[in-house]
C-alpha positions as CSV (number, residue, x, y, z in Angstrom):
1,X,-11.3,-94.0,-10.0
2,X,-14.6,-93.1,-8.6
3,X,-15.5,-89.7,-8.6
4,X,-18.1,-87.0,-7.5
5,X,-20.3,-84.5,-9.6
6,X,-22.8,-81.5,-9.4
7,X,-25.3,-80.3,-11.5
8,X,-25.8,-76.7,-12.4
9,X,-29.1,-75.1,-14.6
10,X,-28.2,-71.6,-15.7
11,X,-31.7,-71.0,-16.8
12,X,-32.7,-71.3,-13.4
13,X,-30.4,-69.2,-11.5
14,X,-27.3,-66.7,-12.2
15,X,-24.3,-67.6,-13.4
16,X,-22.9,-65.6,-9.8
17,X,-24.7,-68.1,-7.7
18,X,-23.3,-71.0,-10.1
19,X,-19.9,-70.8,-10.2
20,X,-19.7,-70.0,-6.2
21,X,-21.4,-73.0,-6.2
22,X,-18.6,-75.0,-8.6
23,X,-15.8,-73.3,-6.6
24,X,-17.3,-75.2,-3.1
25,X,-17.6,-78.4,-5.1
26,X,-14.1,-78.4,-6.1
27,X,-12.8,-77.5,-2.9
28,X,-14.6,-80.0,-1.5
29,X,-12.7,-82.6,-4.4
30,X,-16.1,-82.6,-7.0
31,X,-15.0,-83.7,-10.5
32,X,-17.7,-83.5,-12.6
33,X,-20.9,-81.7,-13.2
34,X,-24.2,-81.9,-15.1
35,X,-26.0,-79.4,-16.3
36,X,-29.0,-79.9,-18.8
37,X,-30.4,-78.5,-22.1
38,X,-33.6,-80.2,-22.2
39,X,-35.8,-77.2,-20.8
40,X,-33.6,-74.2,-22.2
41,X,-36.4,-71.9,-23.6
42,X,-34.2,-69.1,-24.7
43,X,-32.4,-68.3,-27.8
44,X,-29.6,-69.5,-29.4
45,X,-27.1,-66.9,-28.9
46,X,-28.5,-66.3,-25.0
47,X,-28.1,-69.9,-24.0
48,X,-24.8,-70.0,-26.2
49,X,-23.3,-66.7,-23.8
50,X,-24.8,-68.2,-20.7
51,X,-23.2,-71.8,-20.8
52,X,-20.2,-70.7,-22.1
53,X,-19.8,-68.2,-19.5
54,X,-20.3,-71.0,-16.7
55,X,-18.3,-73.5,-18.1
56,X,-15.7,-71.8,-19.2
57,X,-15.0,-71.2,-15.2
58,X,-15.8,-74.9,-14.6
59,X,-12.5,-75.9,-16.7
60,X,-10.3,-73.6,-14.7
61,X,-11.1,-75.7,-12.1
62,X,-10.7,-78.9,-14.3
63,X,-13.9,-80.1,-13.9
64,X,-15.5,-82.1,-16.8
65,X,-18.9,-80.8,-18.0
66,X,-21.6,-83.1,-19.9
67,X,-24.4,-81.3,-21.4
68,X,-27.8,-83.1,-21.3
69,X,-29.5,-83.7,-24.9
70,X,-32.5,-84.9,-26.5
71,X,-33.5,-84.9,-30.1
72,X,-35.8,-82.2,-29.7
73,X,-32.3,-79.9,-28.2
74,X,-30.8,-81.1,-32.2
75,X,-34.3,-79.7,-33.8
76,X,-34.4,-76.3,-31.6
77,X,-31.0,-75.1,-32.5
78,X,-30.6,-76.5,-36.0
79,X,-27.4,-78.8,-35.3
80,X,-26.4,-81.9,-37.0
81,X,-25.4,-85.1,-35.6
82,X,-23.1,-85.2,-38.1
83,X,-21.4,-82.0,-36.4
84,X,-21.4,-81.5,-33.0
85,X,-19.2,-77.7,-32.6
86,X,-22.5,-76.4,-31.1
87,X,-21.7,-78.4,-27.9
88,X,-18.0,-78.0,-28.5
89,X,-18.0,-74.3,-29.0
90,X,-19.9,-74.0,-25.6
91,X,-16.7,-75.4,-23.9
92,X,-18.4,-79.0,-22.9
93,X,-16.4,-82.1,-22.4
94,X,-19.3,-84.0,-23.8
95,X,-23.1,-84.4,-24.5
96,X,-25.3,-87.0,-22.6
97,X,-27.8,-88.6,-25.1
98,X,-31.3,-88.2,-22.7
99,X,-33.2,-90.2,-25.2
100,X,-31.8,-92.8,-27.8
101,X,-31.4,-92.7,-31.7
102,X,-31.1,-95.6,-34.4
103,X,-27.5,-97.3,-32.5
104,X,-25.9,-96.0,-36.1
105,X,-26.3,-92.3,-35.0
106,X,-24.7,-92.8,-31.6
107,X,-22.0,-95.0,-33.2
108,X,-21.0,-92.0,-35.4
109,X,-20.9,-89.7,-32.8
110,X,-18.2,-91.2,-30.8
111,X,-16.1,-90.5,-34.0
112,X,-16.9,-86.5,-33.5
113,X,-13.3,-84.3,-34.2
114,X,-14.1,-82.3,-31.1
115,X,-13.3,-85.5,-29.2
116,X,-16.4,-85.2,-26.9
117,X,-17.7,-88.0,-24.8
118,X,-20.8,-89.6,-25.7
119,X,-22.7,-90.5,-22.5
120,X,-26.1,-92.9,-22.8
121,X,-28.9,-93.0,-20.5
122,X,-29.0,-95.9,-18.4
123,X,-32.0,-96.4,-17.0
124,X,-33.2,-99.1,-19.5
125,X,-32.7,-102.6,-19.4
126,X,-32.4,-103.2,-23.0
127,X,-29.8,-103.8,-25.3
128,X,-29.5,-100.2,-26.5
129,X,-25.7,-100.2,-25.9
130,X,-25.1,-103.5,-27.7
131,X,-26.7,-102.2,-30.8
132,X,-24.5,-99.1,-30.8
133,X,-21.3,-101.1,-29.9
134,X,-22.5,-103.6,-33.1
135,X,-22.5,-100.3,-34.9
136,X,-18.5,-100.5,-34.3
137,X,-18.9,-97.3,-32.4
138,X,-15.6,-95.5,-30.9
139,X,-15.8,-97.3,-26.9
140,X,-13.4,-95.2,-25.7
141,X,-15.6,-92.3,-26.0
142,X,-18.3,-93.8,-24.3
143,X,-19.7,-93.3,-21.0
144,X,-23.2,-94.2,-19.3
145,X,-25.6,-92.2,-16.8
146,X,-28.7,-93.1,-15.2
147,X,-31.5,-90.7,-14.9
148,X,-32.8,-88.9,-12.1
149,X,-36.4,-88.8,-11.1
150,X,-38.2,-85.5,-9.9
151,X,-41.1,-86.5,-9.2
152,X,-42.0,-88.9,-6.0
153,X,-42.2,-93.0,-6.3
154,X,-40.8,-92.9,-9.8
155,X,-37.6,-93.4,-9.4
156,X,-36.0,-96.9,-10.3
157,X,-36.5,-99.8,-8.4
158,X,-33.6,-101.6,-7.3
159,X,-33.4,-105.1,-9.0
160,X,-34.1,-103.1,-12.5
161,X,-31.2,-100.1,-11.5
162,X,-28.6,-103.0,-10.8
163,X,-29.7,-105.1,-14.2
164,X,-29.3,-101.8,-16.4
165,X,-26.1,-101.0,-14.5
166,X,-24.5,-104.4,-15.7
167,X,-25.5,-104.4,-19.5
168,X,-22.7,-101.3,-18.9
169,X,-19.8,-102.7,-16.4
170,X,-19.7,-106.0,-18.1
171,X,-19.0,-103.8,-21.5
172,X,-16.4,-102.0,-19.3
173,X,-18.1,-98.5,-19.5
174,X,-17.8,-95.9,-16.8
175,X,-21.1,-95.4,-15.0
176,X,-23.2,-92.9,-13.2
177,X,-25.7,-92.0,-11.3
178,X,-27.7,-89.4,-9.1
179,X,-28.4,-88.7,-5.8
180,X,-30.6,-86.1,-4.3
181,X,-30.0,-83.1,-1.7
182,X,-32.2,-82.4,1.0
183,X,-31.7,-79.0,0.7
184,X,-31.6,-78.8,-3.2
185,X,-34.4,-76.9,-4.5
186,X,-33.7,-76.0,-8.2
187,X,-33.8,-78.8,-11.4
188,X,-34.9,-79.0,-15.0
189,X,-38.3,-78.6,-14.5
190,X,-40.8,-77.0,-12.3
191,X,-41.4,-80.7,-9.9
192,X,-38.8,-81.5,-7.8
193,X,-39.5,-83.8,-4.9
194,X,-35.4,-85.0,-5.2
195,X,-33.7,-86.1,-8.1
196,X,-32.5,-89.1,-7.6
197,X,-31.8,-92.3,-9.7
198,X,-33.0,-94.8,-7.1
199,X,-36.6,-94.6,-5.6
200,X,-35.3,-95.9,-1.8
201,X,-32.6,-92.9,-1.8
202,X,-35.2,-89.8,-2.0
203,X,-35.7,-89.5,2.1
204,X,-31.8,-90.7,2.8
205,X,-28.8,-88.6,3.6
206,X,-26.8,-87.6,1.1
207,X,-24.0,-89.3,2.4
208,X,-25.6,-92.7,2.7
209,X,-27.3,-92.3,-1.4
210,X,-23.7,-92.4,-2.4
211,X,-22.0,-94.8,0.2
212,X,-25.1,-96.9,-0.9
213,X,-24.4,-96.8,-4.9
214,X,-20.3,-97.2,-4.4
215,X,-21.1,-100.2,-2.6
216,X,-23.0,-101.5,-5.6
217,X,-20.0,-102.1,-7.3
218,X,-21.4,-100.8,-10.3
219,X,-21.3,-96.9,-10.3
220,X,-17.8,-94.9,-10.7
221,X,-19.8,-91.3,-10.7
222,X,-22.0,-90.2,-7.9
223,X,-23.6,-86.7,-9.0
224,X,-25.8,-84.7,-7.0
225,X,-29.2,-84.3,-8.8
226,X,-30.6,-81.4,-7.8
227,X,-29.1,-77.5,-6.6
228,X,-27.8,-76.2,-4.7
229,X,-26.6,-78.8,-2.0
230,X,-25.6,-77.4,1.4
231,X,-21.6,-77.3,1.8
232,X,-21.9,-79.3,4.5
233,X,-23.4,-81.8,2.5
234,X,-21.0,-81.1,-0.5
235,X,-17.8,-81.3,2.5
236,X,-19.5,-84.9,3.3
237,X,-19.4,-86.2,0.1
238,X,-16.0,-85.2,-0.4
239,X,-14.9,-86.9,3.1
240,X,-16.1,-90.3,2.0
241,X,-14.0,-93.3,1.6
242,X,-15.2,-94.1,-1.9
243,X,-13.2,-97.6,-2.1
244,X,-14.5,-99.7,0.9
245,X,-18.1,-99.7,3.0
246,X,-18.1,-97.4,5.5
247,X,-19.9,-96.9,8.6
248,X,-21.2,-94.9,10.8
249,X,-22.0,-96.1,13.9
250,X,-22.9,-94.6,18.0
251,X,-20.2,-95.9,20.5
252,X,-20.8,-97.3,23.7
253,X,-20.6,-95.0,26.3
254,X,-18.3,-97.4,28.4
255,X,-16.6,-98.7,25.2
256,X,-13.1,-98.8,26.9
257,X,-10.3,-96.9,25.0
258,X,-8.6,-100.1,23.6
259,X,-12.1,-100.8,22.8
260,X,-12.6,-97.8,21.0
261,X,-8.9,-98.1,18.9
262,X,-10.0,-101.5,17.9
263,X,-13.5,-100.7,16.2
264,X,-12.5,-97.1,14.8
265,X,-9.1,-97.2,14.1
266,X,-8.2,-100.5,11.8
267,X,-9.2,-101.0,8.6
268,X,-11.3,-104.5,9.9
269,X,-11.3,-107.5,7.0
270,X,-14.6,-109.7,7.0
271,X,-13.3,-113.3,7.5
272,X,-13.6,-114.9,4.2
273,X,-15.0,-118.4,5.4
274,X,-18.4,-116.4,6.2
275,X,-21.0,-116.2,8.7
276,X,-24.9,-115.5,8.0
277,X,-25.1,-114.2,11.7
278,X,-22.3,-111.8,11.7
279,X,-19.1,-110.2,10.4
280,X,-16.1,-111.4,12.1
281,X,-12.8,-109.1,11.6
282,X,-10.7,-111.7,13.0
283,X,-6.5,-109.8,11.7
284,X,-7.2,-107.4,15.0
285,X,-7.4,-110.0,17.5
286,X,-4.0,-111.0,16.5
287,X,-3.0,-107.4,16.6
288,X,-4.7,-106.6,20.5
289,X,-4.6,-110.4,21.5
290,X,-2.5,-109.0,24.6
291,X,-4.4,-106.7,25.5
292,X,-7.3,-106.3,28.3
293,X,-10.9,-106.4,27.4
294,X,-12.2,-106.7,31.0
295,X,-15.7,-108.6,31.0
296,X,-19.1,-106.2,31.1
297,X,-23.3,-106.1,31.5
298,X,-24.2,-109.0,28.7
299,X,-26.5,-107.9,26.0
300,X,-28.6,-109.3,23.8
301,X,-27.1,-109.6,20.0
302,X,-29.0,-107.5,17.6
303,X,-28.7,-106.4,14.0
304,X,-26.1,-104.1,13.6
305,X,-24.6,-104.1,16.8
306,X,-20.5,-104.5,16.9
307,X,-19.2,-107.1,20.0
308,X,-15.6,-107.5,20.8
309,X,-14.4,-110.4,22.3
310,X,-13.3,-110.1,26.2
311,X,-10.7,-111.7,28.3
312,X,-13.1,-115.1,28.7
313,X,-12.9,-115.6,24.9
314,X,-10.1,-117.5,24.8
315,X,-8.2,-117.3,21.4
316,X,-11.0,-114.8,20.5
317,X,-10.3,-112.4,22.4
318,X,-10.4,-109.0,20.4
319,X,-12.0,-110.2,17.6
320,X,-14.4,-107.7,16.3
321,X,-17.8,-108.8,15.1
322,X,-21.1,-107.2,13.3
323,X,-24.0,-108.9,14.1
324,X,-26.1,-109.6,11.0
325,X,-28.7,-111.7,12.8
326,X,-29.9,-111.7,16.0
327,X,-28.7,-113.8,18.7
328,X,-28.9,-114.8,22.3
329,X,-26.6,-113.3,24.8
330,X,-22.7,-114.4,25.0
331,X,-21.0,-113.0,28.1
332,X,-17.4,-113.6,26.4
333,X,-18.3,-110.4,24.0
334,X,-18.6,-106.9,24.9
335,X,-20.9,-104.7,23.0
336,X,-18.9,-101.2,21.9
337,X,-21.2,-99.8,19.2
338,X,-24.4,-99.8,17.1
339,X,-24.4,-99.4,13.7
340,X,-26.3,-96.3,12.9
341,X,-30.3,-97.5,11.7
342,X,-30.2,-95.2,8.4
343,X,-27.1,-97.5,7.7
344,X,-27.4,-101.0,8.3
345,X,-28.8,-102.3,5.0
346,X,-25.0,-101.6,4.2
347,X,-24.0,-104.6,6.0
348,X,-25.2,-106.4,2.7
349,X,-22.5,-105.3,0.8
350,X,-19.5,-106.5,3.2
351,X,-19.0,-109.1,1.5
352,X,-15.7,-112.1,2.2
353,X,-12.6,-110.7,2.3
354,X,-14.0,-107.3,1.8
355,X,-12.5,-104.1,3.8
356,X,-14.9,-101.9,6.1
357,X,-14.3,-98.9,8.7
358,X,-16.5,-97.9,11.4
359,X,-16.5,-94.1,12.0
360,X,-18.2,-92.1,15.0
């Protein structure tokens, strides 16, 4: 099940303004959330008061908290990585492991009698969870997160993010990673140009960050980076189809009304026997073969634009198609839509026999 996380920093705000900001989350069907101990200044019994405080509400909402660590968190509060009650005492679901120990360390700690998940940075393509899993650590108790990036042009590239994602899903460990807010002003540190995990997300919409990593294939968790997000922002999140590609796209003005049930309300199937020039849904032209799709103005075929065939297209009448490449113009096909610009490096990931929507 994919799901949908926050992150909170109590040293940066008031626990008030963080737990309205968990009750919108939920509501709007948020899971998870991240909140970080790297840059806690304070001392022991403050920080222990103020987390608790926080997540304690969290998990009468059932939401699952991971606490960000780092060696220098173990050497700051005196704990052990033998004993692990700090974390557990604060009321934390788990601990995610910022920076990396010797493979036996993190082995033992998916052992700990608190049961807490042990979460590794992704965002290294080496074989860091290999040595740990040689270690015979507890798998079960494992889970992986990228990291996010505050400041600009340092976030991952995408060739590396998708290499370091797969060292994980072909060990079958849940996955996640972070997108940024565009009206999220508050992180670890005193930089924050977005925290995101992927470099080409920072200037996206929210909504197209996560569509963008679901679509991978590779990520179950989608977690927003940076507070507070805007509740419209968290409310689109929460709307999105998490399972299939979706798109957004602008209709036709004279897009007909059967026109417009055809591209927005089927679920469309991209014919398996693929085309490089487009996406054909071919199921609905058995569905609305009977149906009129009177001929209109012909158009040139460009990327991202969605056709349906008219009444002079024969046995193709109704098919739906995405065009991928452009093409000359075809007066058998009527143009009803354009896939929105900020979108249409989605198309990539339709791939044969995959399931897509098109949504206004």
């Amino acid at each position: 099940m994919k799901r949908l996380g926050i992150s909170i920093y109590p040293e940066h705000s008031t626990p008030e303004k963080d737990k309205q900001y968990i009750k919108q989350a939920h509501r709007h069907g948020f899971e998870r959330i991240f909140t970080c101990l790297l840059s806690v200044s304070k001392p022991y019994e403050t920080v222990m008061e103020e987390y608790k405080d926080v997540i304690s509400y969290a998990k009468t909402l059932d939401m699952e908290v991971i606490l960000d660590v780092a060696p220098a968190v173990f050497d700051k509060f005196d704990i052990s990585y033998d004993d692990l009650g700090f974390f557990a005492e604060m009321g934390a679901d788990g601990v995610r492991l910022d920076l990396g120990f010797d493979g036996l360390k993190e082995a033992k700690m998916t052992f700990n009698p608190y049961g807490l998940k042990i979460e590794l940075n992704m965002s290294n393509d080496v074989e860091y969870l290999l040595n740990i899993l040689t270690h015979q650590a507890n798998k079960n108790q494992l889970i992986g997160c990228h990291n996010f990036y505050p400041q600009k042009f340092t976030g991952l590239p995408y060739e590396f993010f998708i290499s370091c994602c797969k060292r994980f899903k072909e060990q079958g460990i849940r996955t996640a990673a972070f997108v940024t807010s565009q009206m999220g002003e508050i992180g670890p540190w005193d930089i924050n140009d977005g925290l995101c995990t992927l470099e080409q997300h920072r200037e996206l919409s929210i909504d197209v960050q996560a569509k963008h990593l679901w679509a991978t294939g590779l990520i179950d968790d989608v977690i927003i980076g940076n507070a507070y997000a805007s509740e419209a922002e968290l409310k689109m999140l929460g709307a999105l189809q998490r399972d299939m590609v979706e798109l957004k796209v602008e209709l036709q003005s004279n897009a007909s009304p059967i026109e417009q049930q055809v591209a927005l309300e089927e679920i469309h199937i991209r014919r398996g026997d693929i085309s490089e020039y487009m996406v054909r849904s071919v199921e609905v032209r058995k569905k609305y073969g009977k149906e009129d799709f009177a001929a209109r103005e012909t158009v040139p075929q460009q990327n991202g634009d969605v056709f349906i065939g008219n009444d002079s297209f024969g046995k193709y009448k109704g098919e739906l198609q995405v065009i991928l490449r452009d093409m000359p113009m075809d007066e058998r096909k009527n143009l009803v839509a354009q896939v929105v610009e900020e979108e249409r490096f989605l198309l990539d990931y339709i791939k044969p026999w995959s399931s897509f929507r098109l949504i206004i």
